[in-house]
OpenMM code with the backbone's topology and positions (N, CA, C; nanometers):
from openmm import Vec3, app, unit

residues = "UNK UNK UNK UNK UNK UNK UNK UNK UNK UNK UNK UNK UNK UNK UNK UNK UNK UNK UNK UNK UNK UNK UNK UNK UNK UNK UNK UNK UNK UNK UNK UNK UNK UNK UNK UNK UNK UNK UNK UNK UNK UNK UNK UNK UNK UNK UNK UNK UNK UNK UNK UNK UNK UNK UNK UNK UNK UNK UNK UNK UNK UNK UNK UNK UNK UNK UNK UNK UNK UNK UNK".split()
positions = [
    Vec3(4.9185, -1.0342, 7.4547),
    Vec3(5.0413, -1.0230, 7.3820),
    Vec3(5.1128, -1.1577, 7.3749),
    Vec3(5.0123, -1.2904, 7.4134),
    Vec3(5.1047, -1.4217, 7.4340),
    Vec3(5.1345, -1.4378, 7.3053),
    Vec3(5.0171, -1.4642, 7.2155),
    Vec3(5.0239, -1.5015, 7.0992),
    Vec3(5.0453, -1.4267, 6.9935),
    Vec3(5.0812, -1.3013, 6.9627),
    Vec3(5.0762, -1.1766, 6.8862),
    Vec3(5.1883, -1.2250, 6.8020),
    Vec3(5.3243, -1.1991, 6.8868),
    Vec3(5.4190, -1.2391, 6.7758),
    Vec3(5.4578, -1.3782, 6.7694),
    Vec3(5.3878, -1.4600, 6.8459),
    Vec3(5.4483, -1.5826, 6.7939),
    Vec3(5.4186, -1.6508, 6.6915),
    Vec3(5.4488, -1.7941, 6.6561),
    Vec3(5.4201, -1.8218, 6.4993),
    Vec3(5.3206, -1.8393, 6.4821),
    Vec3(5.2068, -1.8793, 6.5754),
    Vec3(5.0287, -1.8758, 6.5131),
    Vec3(5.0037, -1.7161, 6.5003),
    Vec3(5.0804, -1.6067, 6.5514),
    Vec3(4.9961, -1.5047, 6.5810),
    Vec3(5.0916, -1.4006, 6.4322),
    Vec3(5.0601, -1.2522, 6.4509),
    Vec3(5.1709, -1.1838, 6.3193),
    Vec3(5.2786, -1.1974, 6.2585),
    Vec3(5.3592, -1.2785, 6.3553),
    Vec3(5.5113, -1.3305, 6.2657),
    Vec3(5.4541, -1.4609, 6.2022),
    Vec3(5.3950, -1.5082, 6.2335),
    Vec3(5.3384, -1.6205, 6.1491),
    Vec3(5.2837, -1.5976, 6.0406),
    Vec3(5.1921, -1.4973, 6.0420),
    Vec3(5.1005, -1.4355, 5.9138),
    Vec3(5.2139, -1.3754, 5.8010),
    Vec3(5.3363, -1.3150, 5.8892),
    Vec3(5.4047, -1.2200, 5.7707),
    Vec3(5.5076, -1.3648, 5.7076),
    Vec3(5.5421, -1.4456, 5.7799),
    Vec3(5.6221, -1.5682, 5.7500),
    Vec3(5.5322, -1.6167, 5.6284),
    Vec3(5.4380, -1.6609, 5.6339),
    Vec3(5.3506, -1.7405, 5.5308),
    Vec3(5.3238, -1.6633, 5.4142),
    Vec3(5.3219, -1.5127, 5.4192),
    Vec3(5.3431, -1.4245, 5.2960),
    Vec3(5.3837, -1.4270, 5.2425),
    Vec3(5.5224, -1.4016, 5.2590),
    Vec3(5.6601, -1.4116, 5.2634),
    Vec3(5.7205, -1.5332, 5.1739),
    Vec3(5.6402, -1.6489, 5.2350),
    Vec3(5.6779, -1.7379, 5.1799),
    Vec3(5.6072, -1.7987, 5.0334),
    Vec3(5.4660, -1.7519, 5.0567),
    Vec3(5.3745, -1.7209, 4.9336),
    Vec3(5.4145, -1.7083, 4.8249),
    Vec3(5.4805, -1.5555, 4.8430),
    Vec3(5.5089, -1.4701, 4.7432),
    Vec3(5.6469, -1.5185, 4.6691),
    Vec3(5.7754, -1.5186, 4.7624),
    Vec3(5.8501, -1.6091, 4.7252),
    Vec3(5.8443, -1.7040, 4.6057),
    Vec3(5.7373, -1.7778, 4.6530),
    Vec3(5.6940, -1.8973, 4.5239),
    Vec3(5.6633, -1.8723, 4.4457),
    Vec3(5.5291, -1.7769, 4.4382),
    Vec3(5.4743, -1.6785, 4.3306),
    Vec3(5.5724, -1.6598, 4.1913),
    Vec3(5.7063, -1.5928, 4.2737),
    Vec3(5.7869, -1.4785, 4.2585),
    Vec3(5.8850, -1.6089, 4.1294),
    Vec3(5.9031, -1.6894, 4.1940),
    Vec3(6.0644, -1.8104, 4.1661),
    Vec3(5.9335, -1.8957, 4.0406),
    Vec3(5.8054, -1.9102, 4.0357),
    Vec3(5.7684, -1.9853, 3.9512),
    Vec3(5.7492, -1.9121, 3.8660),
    Vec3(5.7025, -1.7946, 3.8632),
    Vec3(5.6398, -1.6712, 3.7425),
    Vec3(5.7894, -1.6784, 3.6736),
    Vec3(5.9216, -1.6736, 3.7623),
    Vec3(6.0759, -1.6439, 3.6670),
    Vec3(6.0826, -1.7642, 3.6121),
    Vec3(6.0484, -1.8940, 3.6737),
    Vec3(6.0534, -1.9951, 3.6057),
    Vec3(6.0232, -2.0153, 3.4505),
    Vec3(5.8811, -1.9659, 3.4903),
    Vec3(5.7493, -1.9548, 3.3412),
    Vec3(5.8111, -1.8376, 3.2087),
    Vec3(5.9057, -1.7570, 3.3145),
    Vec3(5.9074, -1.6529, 3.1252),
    Vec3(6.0608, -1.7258, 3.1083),
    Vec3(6.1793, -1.7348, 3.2037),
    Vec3(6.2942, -1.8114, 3.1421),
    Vec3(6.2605, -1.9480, 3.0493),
    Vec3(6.1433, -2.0023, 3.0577),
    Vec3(6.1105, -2.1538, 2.9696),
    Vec3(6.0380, -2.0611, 2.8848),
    Vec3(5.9406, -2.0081, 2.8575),
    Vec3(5.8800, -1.8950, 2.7242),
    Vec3(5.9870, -1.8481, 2.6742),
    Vec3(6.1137, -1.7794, 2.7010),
    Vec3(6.2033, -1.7256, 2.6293),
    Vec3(6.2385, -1.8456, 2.5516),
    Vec3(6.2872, -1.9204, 2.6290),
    Vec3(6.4217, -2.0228, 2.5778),
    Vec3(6.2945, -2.1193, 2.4263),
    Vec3(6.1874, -2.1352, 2.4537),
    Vec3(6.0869, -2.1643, 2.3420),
    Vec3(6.0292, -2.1220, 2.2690),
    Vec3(6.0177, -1.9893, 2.3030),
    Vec3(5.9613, -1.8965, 2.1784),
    Vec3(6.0309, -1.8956, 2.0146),
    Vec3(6.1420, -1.9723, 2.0285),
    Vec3(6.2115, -1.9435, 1.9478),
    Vec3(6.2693, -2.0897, 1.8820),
    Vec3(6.1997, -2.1545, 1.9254),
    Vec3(6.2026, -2.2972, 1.9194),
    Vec3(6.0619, -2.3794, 1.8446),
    Vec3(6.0696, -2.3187, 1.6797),
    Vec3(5.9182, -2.3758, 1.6505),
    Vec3(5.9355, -2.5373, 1.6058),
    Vec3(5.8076, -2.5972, 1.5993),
    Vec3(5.8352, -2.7399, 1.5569),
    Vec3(5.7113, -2.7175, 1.4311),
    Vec3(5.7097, -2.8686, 1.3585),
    Vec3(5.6109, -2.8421, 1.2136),
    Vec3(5.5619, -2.9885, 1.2325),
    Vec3(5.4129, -2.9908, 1.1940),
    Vec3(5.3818, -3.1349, 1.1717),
    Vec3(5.3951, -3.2233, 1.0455),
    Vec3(5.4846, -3.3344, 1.0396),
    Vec3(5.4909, -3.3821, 0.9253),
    Vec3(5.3362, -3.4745, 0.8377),
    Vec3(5.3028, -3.4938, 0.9095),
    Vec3(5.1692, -3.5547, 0.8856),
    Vec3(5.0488, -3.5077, 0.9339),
    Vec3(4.9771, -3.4480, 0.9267),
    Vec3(4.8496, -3.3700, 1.0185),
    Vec3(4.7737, -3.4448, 0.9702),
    Vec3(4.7485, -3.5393, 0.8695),
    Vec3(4.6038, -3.6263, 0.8558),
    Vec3(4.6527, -3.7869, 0.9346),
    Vec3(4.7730, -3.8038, 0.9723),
    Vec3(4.7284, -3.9579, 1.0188),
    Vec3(4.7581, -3.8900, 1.1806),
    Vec3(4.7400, -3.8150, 1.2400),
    Vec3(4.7139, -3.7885, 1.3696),
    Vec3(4.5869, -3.8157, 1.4227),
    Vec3(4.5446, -3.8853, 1.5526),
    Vec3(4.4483, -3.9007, 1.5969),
    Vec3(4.4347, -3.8134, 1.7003),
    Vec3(4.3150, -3.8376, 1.7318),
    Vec3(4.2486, -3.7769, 1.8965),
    Vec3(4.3434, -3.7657, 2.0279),
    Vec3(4.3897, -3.9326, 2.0183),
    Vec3(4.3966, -3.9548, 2.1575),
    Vec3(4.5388, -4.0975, 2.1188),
    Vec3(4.6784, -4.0731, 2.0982),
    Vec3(4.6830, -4.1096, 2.0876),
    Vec3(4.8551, -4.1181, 2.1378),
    Vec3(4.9669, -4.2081, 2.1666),
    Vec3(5.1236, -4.1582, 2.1977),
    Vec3(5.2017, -4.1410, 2.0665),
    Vec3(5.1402, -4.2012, 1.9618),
    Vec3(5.2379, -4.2233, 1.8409),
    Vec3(5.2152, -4.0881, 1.7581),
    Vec3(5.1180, -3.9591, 1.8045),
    Vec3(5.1264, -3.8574, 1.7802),
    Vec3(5.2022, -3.7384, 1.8226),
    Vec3(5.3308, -3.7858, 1.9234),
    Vec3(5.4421, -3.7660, 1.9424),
    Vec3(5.5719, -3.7520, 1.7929),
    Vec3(5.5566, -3.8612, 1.7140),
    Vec3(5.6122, -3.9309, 1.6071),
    Vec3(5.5914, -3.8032, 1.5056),
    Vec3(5.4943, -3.7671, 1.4870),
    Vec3(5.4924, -3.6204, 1.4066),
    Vec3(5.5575, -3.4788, 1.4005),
    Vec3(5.5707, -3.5126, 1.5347),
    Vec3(5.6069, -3.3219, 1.5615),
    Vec3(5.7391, -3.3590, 1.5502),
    Vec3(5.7836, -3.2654, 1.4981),
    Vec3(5.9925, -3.2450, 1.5190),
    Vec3(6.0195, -3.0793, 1.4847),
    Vec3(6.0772, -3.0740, 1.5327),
    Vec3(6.1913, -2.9399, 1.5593),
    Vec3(6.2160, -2.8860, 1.4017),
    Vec3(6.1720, -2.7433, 1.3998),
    Vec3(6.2050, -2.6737, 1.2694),
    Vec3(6.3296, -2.7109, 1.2651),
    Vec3(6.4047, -2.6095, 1.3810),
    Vec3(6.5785, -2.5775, 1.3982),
    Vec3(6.6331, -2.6655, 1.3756),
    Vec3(6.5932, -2.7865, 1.4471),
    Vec3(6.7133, -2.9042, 1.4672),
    Vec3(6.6998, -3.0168, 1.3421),
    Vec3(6.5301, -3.0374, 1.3597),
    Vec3(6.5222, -3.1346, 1.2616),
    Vec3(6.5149, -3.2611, 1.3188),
    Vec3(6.5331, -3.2674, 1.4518),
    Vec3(6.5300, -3.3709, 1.5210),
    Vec3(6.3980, -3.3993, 1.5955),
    Vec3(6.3840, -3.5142, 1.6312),
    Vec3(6.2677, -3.4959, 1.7535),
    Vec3(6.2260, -3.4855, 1.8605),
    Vec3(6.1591, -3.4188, 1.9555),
    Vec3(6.1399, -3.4118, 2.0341),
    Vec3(6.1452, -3.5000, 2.1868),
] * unit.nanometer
topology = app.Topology()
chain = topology.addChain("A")
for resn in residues:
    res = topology.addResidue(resn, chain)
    for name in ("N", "CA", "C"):
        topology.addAtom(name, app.Element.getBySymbol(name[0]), res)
């Protein structure tokens, strides 16, 4: 019974659950409060033929239906 409830032993196991899930719990609310707030937020490409592969200035294209501004 030395080690049972101490923190290597079942209070340790239910602590690390606990704390698991927690995270689980706070990132999954994270993920649909940012899906809400964007779902509704479309953007349009002004140019789709001078876009490349691999490139930063393909940033320069995309802008905001709503706003009109860029990103």
């Amino acid at each position: 019974m030395n080690g049972l409830f101490g923190v290597n032993g079942l209070f340790g196991f239910l602590v690390a659950v606990v704390l698991l899930l927690a995270i689980v719990f706070g990132l999954g609310y994270a993920a649909v409060i940012t899906q809400k707030a964007e779902a509704n937020n479309p953007y349009a490409i002004e140019n789709a033929s001078a876009l490349q592969m691999k490139s930063k200035d393909n940033a320069n294209y995309f802008k905001d239906v709503i706003s009109g501004g860029q990103q």
